[in-house]
N, C-alpha and C positions, 0 to 999 in steps of 0.2 A: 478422649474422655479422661478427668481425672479421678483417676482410682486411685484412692488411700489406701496405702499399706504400710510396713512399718520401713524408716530407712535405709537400714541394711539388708532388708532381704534381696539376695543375691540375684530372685527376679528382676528387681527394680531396673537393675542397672543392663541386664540383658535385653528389654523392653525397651529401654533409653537407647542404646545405640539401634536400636528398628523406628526412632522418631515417635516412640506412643509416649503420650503424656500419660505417664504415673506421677502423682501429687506425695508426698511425704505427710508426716503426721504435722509439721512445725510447719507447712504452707497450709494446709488443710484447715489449722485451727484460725488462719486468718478471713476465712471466705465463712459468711452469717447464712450459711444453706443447712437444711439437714440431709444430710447424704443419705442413700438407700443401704441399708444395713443387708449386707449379701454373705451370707455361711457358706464354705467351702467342704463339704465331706471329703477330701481326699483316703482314697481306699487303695490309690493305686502303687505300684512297688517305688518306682522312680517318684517319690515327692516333686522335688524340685524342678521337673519336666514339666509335669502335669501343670504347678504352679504358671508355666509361661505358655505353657498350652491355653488357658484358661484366662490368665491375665488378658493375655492377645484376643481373647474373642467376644471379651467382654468391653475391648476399649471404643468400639465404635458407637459412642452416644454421648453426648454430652451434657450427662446427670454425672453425680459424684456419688461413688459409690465406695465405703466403706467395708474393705476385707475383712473374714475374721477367717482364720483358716483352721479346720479341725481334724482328728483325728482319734483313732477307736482307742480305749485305753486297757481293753481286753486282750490287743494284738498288736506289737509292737512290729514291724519289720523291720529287716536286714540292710535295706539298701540305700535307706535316707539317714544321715548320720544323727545320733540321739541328741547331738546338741541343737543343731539345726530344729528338730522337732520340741526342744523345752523352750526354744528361743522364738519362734514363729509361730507355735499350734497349741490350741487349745482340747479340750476334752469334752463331752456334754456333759459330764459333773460340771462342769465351767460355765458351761449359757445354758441351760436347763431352764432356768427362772427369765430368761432375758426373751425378747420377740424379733423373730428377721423377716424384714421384706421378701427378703428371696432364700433358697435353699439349694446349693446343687451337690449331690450325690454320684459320685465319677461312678466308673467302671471299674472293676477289680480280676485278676487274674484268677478268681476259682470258680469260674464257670463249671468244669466239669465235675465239681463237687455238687452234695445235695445242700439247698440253702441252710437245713438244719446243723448241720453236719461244720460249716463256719465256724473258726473258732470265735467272731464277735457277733455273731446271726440276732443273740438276745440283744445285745446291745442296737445294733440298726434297726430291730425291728423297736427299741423303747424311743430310739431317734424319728422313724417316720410313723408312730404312733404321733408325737408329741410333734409333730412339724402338723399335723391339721390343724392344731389351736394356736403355736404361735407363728407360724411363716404362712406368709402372704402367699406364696409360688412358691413348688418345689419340681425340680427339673432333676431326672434322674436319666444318667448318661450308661447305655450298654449293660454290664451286670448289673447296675446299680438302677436298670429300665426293670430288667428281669425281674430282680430281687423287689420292687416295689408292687410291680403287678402281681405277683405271688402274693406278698402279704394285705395287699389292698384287694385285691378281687381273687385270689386265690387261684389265678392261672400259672402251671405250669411250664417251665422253659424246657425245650424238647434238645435231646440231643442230637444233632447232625453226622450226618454219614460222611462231610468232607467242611473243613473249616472253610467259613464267608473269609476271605482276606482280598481286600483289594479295594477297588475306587468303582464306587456301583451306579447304574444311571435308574434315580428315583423319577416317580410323576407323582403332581400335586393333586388331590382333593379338599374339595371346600374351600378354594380360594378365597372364599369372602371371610373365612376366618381371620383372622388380624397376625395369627404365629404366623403362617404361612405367606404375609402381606410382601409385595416385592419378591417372591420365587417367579423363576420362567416355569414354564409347564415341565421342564426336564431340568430336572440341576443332580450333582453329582455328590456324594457322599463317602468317606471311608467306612470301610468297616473289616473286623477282625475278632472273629470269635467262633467256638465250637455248638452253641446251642442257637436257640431261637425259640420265637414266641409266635404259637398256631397263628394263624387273620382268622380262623375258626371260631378260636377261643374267644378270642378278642370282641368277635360278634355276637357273643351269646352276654353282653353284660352295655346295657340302653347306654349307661353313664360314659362308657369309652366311646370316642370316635376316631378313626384313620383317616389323620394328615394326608400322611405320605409313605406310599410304599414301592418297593423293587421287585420287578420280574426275579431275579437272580438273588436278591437278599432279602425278600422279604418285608413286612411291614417296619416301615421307620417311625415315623413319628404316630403317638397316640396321646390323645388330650382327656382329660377327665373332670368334670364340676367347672366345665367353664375357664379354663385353664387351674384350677388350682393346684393340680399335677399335672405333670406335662411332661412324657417318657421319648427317649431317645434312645432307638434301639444300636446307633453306629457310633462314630466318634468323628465328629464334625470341629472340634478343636484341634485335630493332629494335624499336626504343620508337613512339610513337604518328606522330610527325612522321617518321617516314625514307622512307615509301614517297613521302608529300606532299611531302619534298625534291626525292626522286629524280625524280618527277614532272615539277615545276616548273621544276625544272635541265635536264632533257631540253628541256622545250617551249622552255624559253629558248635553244637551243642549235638550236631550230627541226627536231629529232628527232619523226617519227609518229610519236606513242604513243600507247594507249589510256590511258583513264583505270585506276588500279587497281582491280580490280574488287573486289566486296564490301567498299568502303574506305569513302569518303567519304559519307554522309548522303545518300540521296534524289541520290546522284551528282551531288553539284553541288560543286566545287574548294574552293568558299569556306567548306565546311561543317565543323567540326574532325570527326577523324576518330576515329570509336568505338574504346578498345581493347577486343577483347576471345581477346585471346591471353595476357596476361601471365602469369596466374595456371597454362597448362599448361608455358608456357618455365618458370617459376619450378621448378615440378615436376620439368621435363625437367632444366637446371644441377644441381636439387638432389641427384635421383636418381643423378644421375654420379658426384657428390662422395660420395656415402655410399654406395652399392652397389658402384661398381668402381673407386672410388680408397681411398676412409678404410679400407673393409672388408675389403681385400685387397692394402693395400700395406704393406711389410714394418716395423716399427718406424724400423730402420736402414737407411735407402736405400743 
């Protein structure tokens, strides 16, 4: 698929040696399409991971879609360097006034915080306030599933006795839903996090329905107004190495962890780790872009 970004982001060329067509802005302006204009919330600490996480899971379709990449301007972090963020990211002072097709809201590391308690809390909550009136579909990934259902329906994220971390075996509901279109009855999903969101809660409010949920992790996906939010409780864009980072980062940091479960080979660290998620995340990105953005958002934003 070609996805417009800008030519030197450093994604670009990571994506290009894995064979995905990324478009630059000087090819772009030659093809008479209008691309799907897609916002990027990144919340998460490693910008530039997430960027190819993200990139990668969005390439399987072939609509052109138009990046714009954002970030909180309340909360700057440590680990993506400032320039790289003046040079690629925007703010919502910056597209406040503009409309996107799609919206996606990563996942962020303060789970075990209270959502108030954020230092940019107001500021997301004026971002998915203002994404009902101008974006098409908004897709909120892990905290940022959390963090939506809380201010939209005002459910609670429960904290866990032992963190979900590992590769979990989902089953599908509602098949004839269009997100869910091309899953097998079992497909697999990452996930990595300390809290969780009740299927209790979840069933006390007409407007949410369950996709798809885990004996072992819990409800994954929940749709809302016909997709116009559409929550993601795991992280289906993490490539084969991210759990084995997070892993290995932890122990180094002298953090109890288990190992992830259903990951590594015969459970031994030093073994590469099977993917075998890609091909439903692929699914899940694609189904979004063509069922509740391409097919239902207006010519003229």
């Amino acid at each position: 698929m070609p996805i417009k970004v800008q030519s030197d982001l450093p994604a670009k060329k990571i994506l290009e040696d894995e064979n995905i067509f990324i478009m630059d802005e000087n090819r772009a302006l030659q093809q008479d399409i209008r691309p799907l204009q897609i916002a990027i919330l990144n919340l998460m600490p490693n910008k530039q991971e997430t960027e190819v996480h993200l990139l990668r899971s969005l390439s399987n379709t072939p609509l052109q879609i138009d990046i714009t990449f954002l970030t909180t301007s309340t909360y700057v972090g440590k680990n993506t360097p400032t320039s790289h963020l003046h040079q690629f990211y925007l703010t919502f002072e910056d597209v406040c006034k503009r409309k996107f097709d799609g919206l996606i809201i990563t996942g962020a590391p303060v789970e075990l915080m209270e959502f108030e308690e954020v230092t940019y809390w107001d500021e997301l909550t004026k971002i998915m306030e203002w994404s009902k009136t101008h974006v098409t579909s908004t897709l909120h990934i892990c905290w940022g599933a959390q963090a939506g259902l809380y201010y939209h329906y005002g459910i609670q994220k429960r904290k866990l006795d032992k963190k979900i971390f590992g590769i979990y075996k989902h089953r599908v509901y509602k098949r004839r839903i269009p997100f869910v279109r091309g899953f097998d009855d079992i497909f697999y999903a990452p996930h990595s996090r300390y809290t969780t969101v009740f299927k209790e809660d979840i069933l006390k409010h007409e407007d949410l329905e369950i996709l798809a949920e885990s004996d072992e992790a819990g409800v994954f996906i929940v749709m809302a107004q016909y997709g116009k939010q559409i929550y993601i409780m795991g992280h289906p864009e993490y490539d084969r190495i991210s759990l084995d980072q997070e892993y290995k980062r932890d122990i180094g940091k002298g953090i109890d962890i288990d190992l992830p479960v259903n990951y590594y080979p015969d459970n031994c660290p030093d073994n590469r780790p099977y993917l075998v998620w890609r091909a439903h995340a692929n699914a899940l990105y694609t189904n979004w872009l063509n069922y509740y953005v391409y097919q239902v958002t207006p010519y003229i934003l």
